[in-house]
Each structure stands twice: as structure tokens, then as C-alpha cells.
N, C-alpha and C positions, 0 to 999 in steps of 0.2 A: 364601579368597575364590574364589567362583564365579560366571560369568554372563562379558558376553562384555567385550570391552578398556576401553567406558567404564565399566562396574559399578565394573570392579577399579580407575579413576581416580577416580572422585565418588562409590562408596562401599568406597573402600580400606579395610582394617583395618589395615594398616601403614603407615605414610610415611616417607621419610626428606627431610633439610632439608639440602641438600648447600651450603655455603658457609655457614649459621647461624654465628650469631658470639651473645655474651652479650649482654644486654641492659646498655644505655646504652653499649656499646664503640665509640667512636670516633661515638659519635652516628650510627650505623647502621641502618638499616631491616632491617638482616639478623637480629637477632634479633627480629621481628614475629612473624614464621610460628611460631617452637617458645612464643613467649607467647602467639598467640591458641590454638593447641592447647592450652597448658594453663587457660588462662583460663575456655573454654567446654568443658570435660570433654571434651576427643575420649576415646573408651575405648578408641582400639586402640593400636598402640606405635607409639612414637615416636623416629626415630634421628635424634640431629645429626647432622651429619659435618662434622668440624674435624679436622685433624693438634693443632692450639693450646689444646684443650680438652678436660677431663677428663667436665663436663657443662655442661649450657645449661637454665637454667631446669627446673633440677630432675631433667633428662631423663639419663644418662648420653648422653656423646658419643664417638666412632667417628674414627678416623684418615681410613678412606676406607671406600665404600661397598661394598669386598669384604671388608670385616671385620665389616661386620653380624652380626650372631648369628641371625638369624630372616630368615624372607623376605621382601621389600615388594613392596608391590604398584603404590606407586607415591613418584616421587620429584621435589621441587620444588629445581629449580637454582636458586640465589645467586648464578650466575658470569657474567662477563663475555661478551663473546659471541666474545673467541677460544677463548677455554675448552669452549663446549656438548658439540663436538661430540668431545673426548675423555670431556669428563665424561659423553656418554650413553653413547661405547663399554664406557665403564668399569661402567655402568649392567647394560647390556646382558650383561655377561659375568658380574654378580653375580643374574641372572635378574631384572630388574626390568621388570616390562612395560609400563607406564607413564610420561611425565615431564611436568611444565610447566615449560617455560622463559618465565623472565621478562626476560633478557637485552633490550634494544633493540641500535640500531646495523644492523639487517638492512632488509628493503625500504623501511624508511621513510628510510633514511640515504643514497642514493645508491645509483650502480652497482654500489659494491665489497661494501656492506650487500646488496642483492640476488643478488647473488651468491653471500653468504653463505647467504642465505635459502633460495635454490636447492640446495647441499650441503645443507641440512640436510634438506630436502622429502625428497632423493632417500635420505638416511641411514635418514630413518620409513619410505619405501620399502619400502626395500631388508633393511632392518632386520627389519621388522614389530613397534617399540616404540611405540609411539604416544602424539604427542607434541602438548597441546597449548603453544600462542604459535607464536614468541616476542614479547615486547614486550603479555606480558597481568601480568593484577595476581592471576591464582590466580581460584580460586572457592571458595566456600563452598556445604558439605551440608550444610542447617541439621539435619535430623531426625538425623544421624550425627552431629554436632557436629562435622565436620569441616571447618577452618578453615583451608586452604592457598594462604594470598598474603597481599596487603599491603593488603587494601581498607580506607582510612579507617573507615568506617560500624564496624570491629570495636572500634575505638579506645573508641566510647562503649556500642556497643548498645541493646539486648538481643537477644539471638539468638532469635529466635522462628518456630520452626517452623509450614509452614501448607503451604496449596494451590496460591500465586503461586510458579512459576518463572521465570527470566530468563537471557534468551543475547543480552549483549550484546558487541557490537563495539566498544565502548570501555568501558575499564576503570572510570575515574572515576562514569561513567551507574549500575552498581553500585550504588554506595555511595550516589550520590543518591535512587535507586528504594528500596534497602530502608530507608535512612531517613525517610524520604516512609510508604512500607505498613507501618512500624513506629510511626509517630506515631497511623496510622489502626487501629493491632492487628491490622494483618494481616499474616501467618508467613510465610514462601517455605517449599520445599520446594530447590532448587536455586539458584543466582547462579553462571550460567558466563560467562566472559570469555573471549572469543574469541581476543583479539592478533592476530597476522598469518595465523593461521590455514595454516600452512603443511602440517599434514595434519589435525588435528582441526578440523572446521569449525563454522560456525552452522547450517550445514544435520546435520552430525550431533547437534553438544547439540540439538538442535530436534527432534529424532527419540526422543530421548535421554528430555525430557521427555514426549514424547506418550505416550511407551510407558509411564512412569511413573504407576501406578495413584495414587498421592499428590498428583497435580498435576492440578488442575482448570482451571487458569489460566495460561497462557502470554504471558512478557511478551519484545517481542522491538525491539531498538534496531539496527537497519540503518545501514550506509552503502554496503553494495555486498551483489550476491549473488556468489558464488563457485561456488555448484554451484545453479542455479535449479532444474532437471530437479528435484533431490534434494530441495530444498526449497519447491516445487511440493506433490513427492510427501508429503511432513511434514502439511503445511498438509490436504490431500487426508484424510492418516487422523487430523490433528486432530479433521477435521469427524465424520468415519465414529465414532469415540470421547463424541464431545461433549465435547472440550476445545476450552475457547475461547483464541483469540490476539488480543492487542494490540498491535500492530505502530508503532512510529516508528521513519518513512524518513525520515534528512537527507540532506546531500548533493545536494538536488532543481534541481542548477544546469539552466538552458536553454541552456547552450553548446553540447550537442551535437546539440539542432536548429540551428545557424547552418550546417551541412554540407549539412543536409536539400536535397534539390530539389523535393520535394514541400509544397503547403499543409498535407499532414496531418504531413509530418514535422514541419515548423516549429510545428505548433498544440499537437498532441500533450504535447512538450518529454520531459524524460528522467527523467522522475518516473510517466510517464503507465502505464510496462511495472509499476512497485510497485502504483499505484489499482487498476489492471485485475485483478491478481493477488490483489490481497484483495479486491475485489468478488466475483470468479468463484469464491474458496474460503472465505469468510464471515469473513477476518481482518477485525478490526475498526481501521481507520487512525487514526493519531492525531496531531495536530499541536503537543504538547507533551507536556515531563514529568508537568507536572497535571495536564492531561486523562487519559495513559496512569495514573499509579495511582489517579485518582478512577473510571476505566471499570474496573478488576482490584478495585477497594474494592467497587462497587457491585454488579459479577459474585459475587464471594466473600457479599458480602450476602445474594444469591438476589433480587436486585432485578428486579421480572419489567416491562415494560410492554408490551403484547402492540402497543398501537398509539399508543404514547407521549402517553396522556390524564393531564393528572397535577392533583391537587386539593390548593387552597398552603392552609396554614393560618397566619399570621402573627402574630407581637407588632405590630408596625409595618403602620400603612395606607403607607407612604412606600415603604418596602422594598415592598410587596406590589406597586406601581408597575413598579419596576425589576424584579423578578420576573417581571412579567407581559412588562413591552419585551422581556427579556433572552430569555424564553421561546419568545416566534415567532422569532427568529434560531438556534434549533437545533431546529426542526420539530415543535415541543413545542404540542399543544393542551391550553389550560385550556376543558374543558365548563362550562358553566354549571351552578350549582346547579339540583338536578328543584323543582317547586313545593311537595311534600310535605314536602324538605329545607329550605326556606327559610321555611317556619310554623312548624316545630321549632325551626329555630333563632331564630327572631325571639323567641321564649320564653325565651331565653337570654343572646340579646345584645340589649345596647340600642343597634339599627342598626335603621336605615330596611329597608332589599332587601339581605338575606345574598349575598352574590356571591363568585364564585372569580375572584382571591383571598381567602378569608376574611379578616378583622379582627376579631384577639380581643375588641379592645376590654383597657381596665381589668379589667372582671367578668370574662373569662376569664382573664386572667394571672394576676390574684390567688388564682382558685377554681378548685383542681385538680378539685373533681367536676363545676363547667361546661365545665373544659378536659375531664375526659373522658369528657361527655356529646358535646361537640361531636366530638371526633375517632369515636365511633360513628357521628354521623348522617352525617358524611364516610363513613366505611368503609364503609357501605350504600350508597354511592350507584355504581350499577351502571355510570356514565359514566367514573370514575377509574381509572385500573390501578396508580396510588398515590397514594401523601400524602406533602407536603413540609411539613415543619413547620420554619418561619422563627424564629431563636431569637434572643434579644436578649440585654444582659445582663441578668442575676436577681442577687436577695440571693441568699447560700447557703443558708437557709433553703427560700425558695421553689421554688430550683433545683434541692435535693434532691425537693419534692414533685413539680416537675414532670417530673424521670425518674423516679418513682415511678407516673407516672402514665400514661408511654409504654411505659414497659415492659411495667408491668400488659397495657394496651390490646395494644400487639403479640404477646402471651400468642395471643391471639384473636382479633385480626384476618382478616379475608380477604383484606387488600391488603398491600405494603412499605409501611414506613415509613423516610423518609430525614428528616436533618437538617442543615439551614445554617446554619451558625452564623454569625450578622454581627457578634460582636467579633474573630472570626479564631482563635480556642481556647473552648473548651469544657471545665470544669473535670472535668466528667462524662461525657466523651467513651468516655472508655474503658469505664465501663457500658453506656453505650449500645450499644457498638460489639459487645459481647460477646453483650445482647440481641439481636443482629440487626439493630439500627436504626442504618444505617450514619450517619457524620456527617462532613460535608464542612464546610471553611471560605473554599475558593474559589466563587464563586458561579459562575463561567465554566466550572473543569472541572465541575463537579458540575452542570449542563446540558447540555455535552457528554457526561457518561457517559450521563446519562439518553437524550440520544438516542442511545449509541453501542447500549445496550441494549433499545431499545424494536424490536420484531418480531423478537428474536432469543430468544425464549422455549424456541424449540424446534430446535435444529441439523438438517436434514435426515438421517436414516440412512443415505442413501445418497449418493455425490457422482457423477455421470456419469461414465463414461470418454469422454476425446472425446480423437482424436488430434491434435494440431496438427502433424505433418511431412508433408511430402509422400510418398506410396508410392515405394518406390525405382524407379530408373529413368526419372520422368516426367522431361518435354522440353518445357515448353511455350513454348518458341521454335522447338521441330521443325513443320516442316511440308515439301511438296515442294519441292523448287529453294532450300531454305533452311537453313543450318546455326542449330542452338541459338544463339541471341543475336543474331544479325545482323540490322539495322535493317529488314531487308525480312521478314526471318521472325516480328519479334515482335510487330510492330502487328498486324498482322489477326490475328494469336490470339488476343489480347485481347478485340477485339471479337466474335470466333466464340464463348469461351468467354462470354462476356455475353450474347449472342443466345441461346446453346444454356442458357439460362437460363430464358429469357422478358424480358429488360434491353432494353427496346426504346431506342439511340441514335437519336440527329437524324441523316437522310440527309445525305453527303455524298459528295463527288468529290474524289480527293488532284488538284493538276493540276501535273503534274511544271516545274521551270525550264526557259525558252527561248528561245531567242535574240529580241533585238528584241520584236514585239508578239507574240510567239509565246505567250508566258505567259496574258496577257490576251483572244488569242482562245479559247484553249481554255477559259478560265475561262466566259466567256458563253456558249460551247455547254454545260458544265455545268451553268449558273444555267440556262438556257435548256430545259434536260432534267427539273431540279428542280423548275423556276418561281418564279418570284419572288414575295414578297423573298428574299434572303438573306444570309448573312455570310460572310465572308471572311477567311482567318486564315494568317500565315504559317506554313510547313511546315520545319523546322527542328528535326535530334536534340542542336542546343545550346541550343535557348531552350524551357526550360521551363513558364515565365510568358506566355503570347504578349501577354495583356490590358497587362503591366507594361511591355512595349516599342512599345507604338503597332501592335502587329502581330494588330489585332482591328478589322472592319469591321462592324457591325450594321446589318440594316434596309435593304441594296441595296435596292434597287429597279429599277433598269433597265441597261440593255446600256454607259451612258456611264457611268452610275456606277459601274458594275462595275470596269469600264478605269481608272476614277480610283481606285478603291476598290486592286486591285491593285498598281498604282504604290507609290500612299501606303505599303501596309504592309512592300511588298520593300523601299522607300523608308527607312521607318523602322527597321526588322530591323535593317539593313545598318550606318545611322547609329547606332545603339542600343547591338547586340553587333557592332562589326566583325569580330571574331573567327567567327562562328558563319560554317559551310557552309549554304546556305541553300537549298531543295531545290524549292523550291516555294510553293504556295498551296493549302489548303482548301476548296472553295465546298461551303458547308452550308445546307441549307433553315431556313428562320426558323420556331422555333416560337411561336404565336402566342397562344395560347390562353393566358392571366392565368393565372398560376402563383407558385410561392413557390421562391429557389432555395438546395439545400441541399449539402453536399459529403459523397462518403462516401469513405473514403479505408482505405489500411492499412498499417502500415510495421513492419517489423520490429521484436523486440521482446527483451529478456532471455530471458521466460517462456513465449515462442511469437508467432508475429503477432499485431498488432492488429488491430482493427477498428474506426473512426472515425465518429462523425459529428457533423454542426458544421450553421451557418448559413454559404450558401455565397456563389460569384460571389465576385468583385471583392474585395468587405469581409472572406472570411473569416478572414484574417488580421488585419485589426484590429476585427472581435468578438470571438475567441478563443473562440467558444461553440462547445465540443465535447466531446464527453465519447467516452472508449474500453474498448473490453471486449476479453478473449481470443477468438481465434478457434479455432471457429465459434458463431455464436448463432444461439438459433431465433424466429421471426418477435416470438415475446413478449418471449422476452429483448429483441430490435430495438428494439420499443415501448419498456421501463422506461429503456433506450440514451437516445432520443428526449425522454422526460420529464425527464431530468436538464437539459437546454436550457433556455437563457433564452429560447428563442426556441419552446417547444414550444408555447406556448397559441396562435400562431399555425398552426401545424401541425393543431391539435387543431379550432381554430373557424374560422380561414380569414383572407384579409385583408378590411378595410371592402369589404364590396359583390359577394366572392366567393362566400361561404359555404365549407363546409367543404372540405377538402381530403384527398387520396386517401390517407391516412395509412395503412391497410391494406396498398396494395399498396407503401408505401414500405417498411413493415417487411418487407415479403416478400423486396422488393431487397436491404437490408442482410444478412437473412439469407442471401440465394444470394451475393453477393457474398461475404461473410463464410469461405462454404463454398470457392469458388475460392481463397481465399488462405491458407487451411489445407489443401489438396489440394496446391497449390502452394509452400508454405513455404518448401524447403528452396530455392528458385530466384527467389521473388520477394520483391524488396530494396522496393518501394513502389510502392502504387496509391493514384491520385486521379482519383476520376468529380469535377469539379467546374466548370460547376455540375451538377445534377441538378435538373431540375426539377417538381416538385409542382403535379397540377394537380389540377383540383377533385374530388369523387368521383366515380367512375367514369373516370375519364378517366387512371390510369394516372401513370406517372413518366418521364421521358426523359431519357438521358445526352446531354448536349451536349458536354461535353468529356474527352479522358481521357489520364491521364500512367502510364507504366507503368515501374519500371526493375527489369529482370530481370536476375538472375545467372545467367548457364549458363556449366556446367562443357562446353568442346570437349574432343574426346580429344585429347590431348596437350601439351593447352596449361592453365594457371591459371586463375581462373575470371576472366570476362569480363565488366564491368557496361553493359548498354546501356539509353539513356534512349530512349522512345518516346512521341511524341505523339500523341492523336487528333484 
């Protein structure tokens, strides 16, 4: 065996099964692994290892693994998990370069399990064997027939080699996927199980498969990243290959925006760094089992829809209904039949106005040559990028004509053809499946794959390089009289870095605390500088929210209301958060001009900073309308940002009475903002302009508010988090 440390694990010629016991002994799982190797032909050799056994299924067996006769290349422990780590030394001195531990008891069990977990990390180390688990179920090579763990799915089969590979993070998900792509006839290539992943990761099987000429299809079941960088970088030369990935992320809890101090941390939530991440590298996201192997069924297909137009052809007008509902909730257009194609087929069926969804009617179900007249005058019509053909149940008789008759047709087709099967099994499924015409029996995934694959015809050849860390060095809480992070140093960078943009903010004046009416005269010589109206907001690096504590004044107006307006919000601050230091008041000029307001925000992220943007003010937390991408993005990308909003057709056409709004120059902002925060990376923990206000076109965007909390490293000290208000 040659090539580099995973070749010689997932395509070993030798293995050894260190703890294998006989089959049926003591009702053990330990004789699995030497039965599925023999079951499914591995052709390379096979060593038990047992001191108790002469052989195991056939295989001569071995006292211990320095008694082998031949070299392995890799070896699957049966042992306990006090046991691993003599058994890999012992590994290790009989030149084995390889092991999968399947032992649990390690990070998932406690401190003392983590611990354990830790020896062992540092053993692969230090070692250089490389190991993966522990606490995984093996994997299977389908194409080498090599069968190393215990995944249920062997127990029945059939082992069928193909294009679908899988690196999942839980063991069980395995067995569920290949039995699922094996109902559909379709083969893997690889089934790696991750376990606790203490040196072989999901980010290296992930690499593992791209590089694999055999593997078209990458199926990938997340709960966490471990090395993001790496698996960034995977995903990166999936695309540059044209191997596609289907991705499910659980785990997707919002606990850990409840820390956030930011709107965009809280909106975002801890799912938002996975979306970002296969948006900006073409994984394709998935929110179930069935949708993940009905989108790998449909991909394996060669199921193209360039701009997701799809033309149904039905047994049932009733199903054609729910077809059609079910269709606009996954961005699925049915074009109407052309005029040419609805005089042909009126020749055919006995319907009033041919329409998509088609209705066979009787005459078509019965008559395979009107069924395959009609699926031609469909394939011509230059509006569909495929055909769904809605299937019902059939006599056997007729069911055999009518895959004889899709088959035929898909010979020659110009478009895919896919099939729904509405009894839920199709006795002919697997002809079909072998023709090319793939056949779904869920009607949910088999819409969601269609849209998972529609404008995905063509993978870009190339993927941008964009850096997302900051240049070493930068400081941007540095300035004169200011050390990195300090309350006085970081707010006006902020806004300098926004200015030095083109981000034009709403004017204000900070007016420091003072004793007696001291606060409040200074505040009307500000309002008074500005002019009136204006707002008023307390100044405070504990209170994040000023709106949510009473410590927000809009729409002064004069010199008394000022004075009252001040009061009120030290007033309310104080009573609010009695805890916060309170520094002050803002007087800010009131922008006046009818606007829409939205939030652009960015918070750190697994896979690099985000970039945010939402419907803003007050509400954005309970619209929740926001959508994020990796930073940095260019004006366009901002826009496609923006259309993902439920709130974008305002953005687009404007509110009753405004008319349109300056959506150009918003996308410019997100973009330069975007650019600060990936310049910035490595020092900025979250930004929130919010609101941001949208005014009509030409009239530009203005930051009204802005929360900043930067990390800088002082010398000598740990790094330092300060919250800054604007």
C-alpha cells in the first residue's frame, strides 16, 4: 500500500480486528467486523487477533498483533477504553500506521473520559499513527469492499458502490443515508464516521473525499466544526473540482446569542456561521435526512434545472393541485404551457385548456403511445428545465408499459426526467433508477432537492481568495492619548473608520456628566449648535440598548424640552440599570427626511466574521429578518444579502407615498462596512450600525446609531473586551 496515511486507512490491503471474538460468542458485536469482511469479499488479508482463538470466521487468528505474519496497514480496536492506548503502542511497534478506535467512555463521559481523550490526541501526536474515533462505528470502502465497524445498514445490504460519499459525525446517520441511497440505487464511494475525532477529522475525511477522483458527491452530517480554516479550505477545492456537497447542520441551538450584546449577535443565532459558510462556498444546506439523500439522488441523476422551471405531468388532477401548492413554497416555477403545445395536446386528451400541471386523463394512462406522444410535446417546450412525472398506482401490466415508455423517451430526451411516486414505492423503481430517471417517493424532499439543484448547473471554476483576518499588527483602538481598547480610544475610530468610507452618521455632540444643571446646559448649547429638533440619548459603556431602557429622547424641539428630555433619560438610565456608570448624554441632529430603517451589523464567527443585515430600529429583534454572509462582500453580493429579506420589496419599491429608495448606495455601505470588519477581524468581537437609515434615491443612507465591542491585545496584559456606544 502506497499514498499517504488515509489511502493506507480507507483503502488498506491488510487489516487487522484486534479484540474479534467468533460469531454468536457471548452475543457480541465483536465478531461483526471479521463477518462483514467476509461477507462482502474484502480481497485483502485479514488478521483476527485473539490469544482464545485459532480462527474467526474463516480467517486464521493471531495471539497478538506482533505475531501477524504480513504487514497491516491498518487496524480496528474491540477494546475497552483502558486498554487503547497499550493496544496502539503495541500497534505502533508491529509497524502499523493506522487504527480506528471504537472504544467510548472518552469526551463524552466526563472529565476523567476527557482526559482520557486528551492522552490519546497527544499519543497520534506524538506518535505519528493516526487514529481515527474514538467512540465511531468504522467506515466502510464500498468500491474495495472494505467493511471496518459495526454500521447496522451491513447487517442487510447490499453494498453498492457509486459516487455518494459521507463523513459523518454520528455514527448511526451512516447507516441511515446508505440505506435511504441504496433503496434509491445509488452506490457511495466512501461512509466515514467521524467519532470524537481526536486526530482524524471531518475536515480531513472531507479533503479525503474531494481529492477522490470516484466521488462526485459529497454528503456531510455536522454537529460542530473542529478545524473550520480546514474545512473552509475542503469545501473551497470542492468547488475548484466540481464536486458537489450536501451539508446537515444540527445542533442549530440560539443559546449562544443570549450572551450577545449586540442586535446582530442575538438575530444572527449559532447556526448563522454554517448558512454563511455554504452560501459563500456552494455547499448546498439541508434540513433533513430526506431532503439530504433526495438532493445526492437527484445530483447523481444529472438533474440539471438551470432556473428551477419544472413541467408536472400527472395520473391525478387532485395530486397535480398539491404539486402545484407544494411547488411555490421551494421557489419552484411551473411555466405555463406555449399555445402550440396546448393544440397538440388537445388532440390527445380529452381536456378543455392543457395546463401545467398536465392531467393525463384516462386516455393517457391507459395509452402508452398518447403517454409518449405527450411527454415529447412537454420535452420541446423550451420553458421547462424538466419533467416530473406524477405516478399513481398501475396493474403490472400497464406499469411495465409505462416504464417502457419513459425509458424509451429519456433515450432522447433534451430535459431530466424525475418521478413521484404517490403510493410511496414503485415496483420499477430500480429500472427507472438505472435509466437515469431518478424516482422519489417523498414529495417534500423531492421539491426541495429540485430547488437545492436548480442554478447549480455549473460550479464556478474558480472560488475568490478573500482574506478574512486582520493584517498583523493593526490596532484599531490605537490612536493619540489612547491605548488599544480603552473607552476613549475606541469610539471615535469607529466612526473615523466609517467616515474614511464615505458612511456618512447623523451629527452629534457626546456632553460629558455634571454636576447639578451642568449636564443640561451644555446639552442646549449643542442642540443649539446643531439646531433643532433633536435626540437625545444616554451615554453609558454599560448600556448597550439605550432605546430598551428609556434612555432615547426623539424629536426635541426646544431649549425646555431639552432640559426635560435630559433629566428623563439620566433619570431613567439610572432607575433602569442601576449598576451602569453613566457618562453622559448624546445630542444628535434629527434626521428628517422619510426613510426606511435597517440594521447592518457583524459578529464574529466559526468561519471568519459575519456580515449582517436585517430590518432595523426598535423591532429588529422581533422581526428577526436578517440574513448573513462571510466577510467581505462586494456591492452585488450586498444586494442578493438584501433579497433574501422579507422586508426587501420594500427596500426595492419604497414605502406608500415615498417611492423608491437608495438601495445602491445601501449596498455600497454594506459592502465597505463588510470590508472594515474583515480588515479588522482579528480585534473586532461585534458591530451594530442600527438603525441605518434608507432614504429615497439619491439621497444616500445615514448611521444613526452604532455599538462597537472590540478586543485589543495591550502588551502585557490578556486581551481586553470594551463595549462602545455611538
Amino acid at each position: 500500500m502506497t499514498g499517504g496515511p488515509l489511502d493506507r486507512l480507507y483503502r488498506a490491503g491488510s487489516v487487522a480486528v484486534i479484540g474479534a471474538v467468533a460469531p454468536g460468542e457471548h452475543g457480541r458485536l465483536g465478531s461483526k467486523p471479521v463477518e462483514y469482511l467476509r461477507r462482502y469479499g474484502f480481497p485483502g488479508s485479514v488478521y483476527p487477533i485473539n490469544p482464545n482463538h485459532r480462527e474467526i470466521a474463516g480467517f486464521p487468528c493471531y495471539p497478538s498483533i506482533g505475531e501477524v505474519p504480513g504487514p497491516v496497514d491498518t487496524a480496528l480496536l474491540l477494546r475497552r477504553q483502558g486498554l487503547v492506548l497499550e493496544t496502539l503502542t503495541e500497534c505502533l511497534a508491529a509497524g502499523v500506521h493506522t487504527a480506528v478506535v471504537t472504544a467510548g467512555g472518552y469526551g463524552e463521559a466526563g472529565p476523567e473520559g476527557l482526559d482520557a481523550e486528551r492522552r490519546l490526541g497527544a499519543f497520534a501526536r506524538e506518535s505519528g499513527l493516526r487514529v481515527a474515533g474514538p467512540n465511531c462505528n468504522g467506515f466502510i470502502s464500498a468500491r474495495e469492499r472494505l467493511t471496518l465497524g459495526f454500521h447496522p445498514f451491513l447487517e442487510d445490504g447490499p453494498l453498492l458502490a457509486g459516487p455518494v460519499g459521507i463523513v459523518s459525525q454520528s455514527g448511526s446517520f451512516v447507516s441511515s443515508v446508505m440505506r435511504r441511497l441504496s433503496t434509491a440505487g445509488v452506490g457511495v464511494s466512501y461512509a466515514l464516521s467521524c467519532g470524537n475525532e481526536v486526530d482524524i477529522t471531518a475536515a480531513d475525511n472531507l479533503e479525503f473525499l474531494v481529492a477522490d477522483p470516484g466521488t462526485s458527491v459529497a454528503v456531510l452530517f455536522l454537529e460542530s466544526a473542529r478545524q473550520p480554516e480546514r474545512l473552509l479550505a475542503a469545501a473551497y477545492r470542492a468547488r475548484e473540482r466540481g464536486t458537489r456537497i450536501i451539508a446537515l447542520k444540527v445542533g442549530r441551538s440560539a443559546q449562544g446569542a443570549l450572551a450577545s450584546a449586540s442586535h446582530t449577535g442575538a438575530l444572527v443565532g449559532s447556526d448563522a456561521d454554517y448558512r454563511a459558510m455554504f452560501d459563500h462556498t456552494g455547499i448546498i444546506g439541508v434540513d433533513t435526512a430526506e431532503e439530504l439523500v433526495a438532493t445526492a439522488h437527484a445530483l447523481v441523476g444529472d438533474v440539471r434545472l438551470p432556473a428551477g422551471r419544472v413541467g408536472v405531468v400527472s395520473m391525478s388532477g387532485g395530486v397535480n393541485a398539491l404539486v402545484a401548492d407544494r411547488a411555490a413554497g421551494f421557489d419552484l416555477v411551473l411555466p405555463d404551457v406555449g399555445a402550440a403545445a396546448r393544440d397538440e395536446l388537445r388532440g390527445l386528451l380529452p381536456i378543455g385548456t392543457p395546463m401545467n400541471p398536465l392531467d393525463l386523463t384516462g386516455v393517457g394512462v391507459d395509452n402508452p403511445d398518447t403517454f409518449g406522444a405527450v411527454l415529447r410535446i412537454m420535452d420541446g417546450q423550451d420553458q421547462f428545465d424538466c419533467l416530473l412525472l406524477v405516478w399513481g398506482l398501475l396493474p403490472d401490466e400497464a406499469a411495465v408499459r409505462w416504464v417502457r415508455t419513459c425509458i424509451e423517451h429519456r433515450a432522447t430526451s433534451r430535459r431530466p426526467v424525475v418521478v413521484y411516486a404517490v403510493a410511496g414505492k414503485l415496483p420499477h423503481a430500480a429500472e427507472l433508477n438505472r435509466a437515469g430517471i431518478p424516482v422519489f417517493t417523498e414529495l417534500e424532499a423531492l421539491l426541495g432537492a429540485l430547488r437545492n439543484v436548480a442554478g447549480r448547473t455549473e460550479p464556478p471554476a474558480e472560488v475568490p481568495d478573500r482574506g478574512l483576518r486582520a493584517p498583523p499588527g493593526a490596532q484599531p483602538g490605537a490612536q493619540p492619548g489612547a491605548q488599544p481598547g480603552t473607552q476613549q480610544g475606541a469610539q471615535p475610530v469607529l466612526a473615523e473608520l466609517l467616515a474614511a468610507r464615505g458612511i456618512r452618521a447623523a451629527a452629534e455632540v457626546a456632553v460629558p456628566l455634571r454636576e447639578g444643571s451642568g449636564t443640561a446646559d451644555a446639552a442646549v448649547v449643542a442642540a443649539r449648535r446643531l439646531g433643532y429638533p433633536v435626540a437625545v440619548k444616554i451615554r453609558s459603556a454599560d448600556i448597550a440598548h439605550r432605546t430598551a431602557v428609556g434612555g432615547v429622547r426623539l424629536g426635541v424641539s426646544g431649549d425646555d424640552d431639552l432640559r426635560d428630555a435630559v433629566e428623563a433619560v439620566l433619570a431613567a438610565a439610572a432607575r433602569e440599570v442601576p449598576e451602569a456608570v453613566l457618562d453622559g448624554v448624546d445630542v444628535q441632529t434629527m434626521v428628517g427626511e422619510e426613510s426606511f430603517e435597517v440594521l447592518v451589523g457583524a459578529t464574529r464567527g466559526v468561519f471568519g466574521p459575519l456580515i449582517a443585515v436585517g430590518a432595523g430600529g426598535v423591532l429588529a429583534e422581533v422581526l428577526g429578518d436578517v440574513a448573513t454572509a462571510l466577510c467581505p462582500v462586494s456591492p452585488e453580493e450586498a444586494l442578493g444579502l438584501l433579497r433574501r429579506l422579507r422586508a426587501f420589496p420594500i427596500l426595492e419599491r419604497g414605502l406608500p407615498g415615498t417611492g423608491p429608495l437608495d438601495l445602491a448606495e445601501l449596498c455600497r455601505v454594506v459592502a465597505a462596512v463588510s470590508e472594515i470588519v474583515a480588515e479588522y477581524a482579528d480585534r473586532l468581537d461585534e458591530l451594530d450600525l442600527n438603525p441605518v437609515l434608507v432614504h429615497r434615491v439619491g439621497g444616500g443612507v445615514t448611521v444613526v446609531d452604532m455599538l462597537a465591542r472590540w478586543r485589543a491585545v495591550i502588551e502585557g496584559s490578556g486581551p481586553d473586551v470594551v463595549t462602545t456606544v455611538g
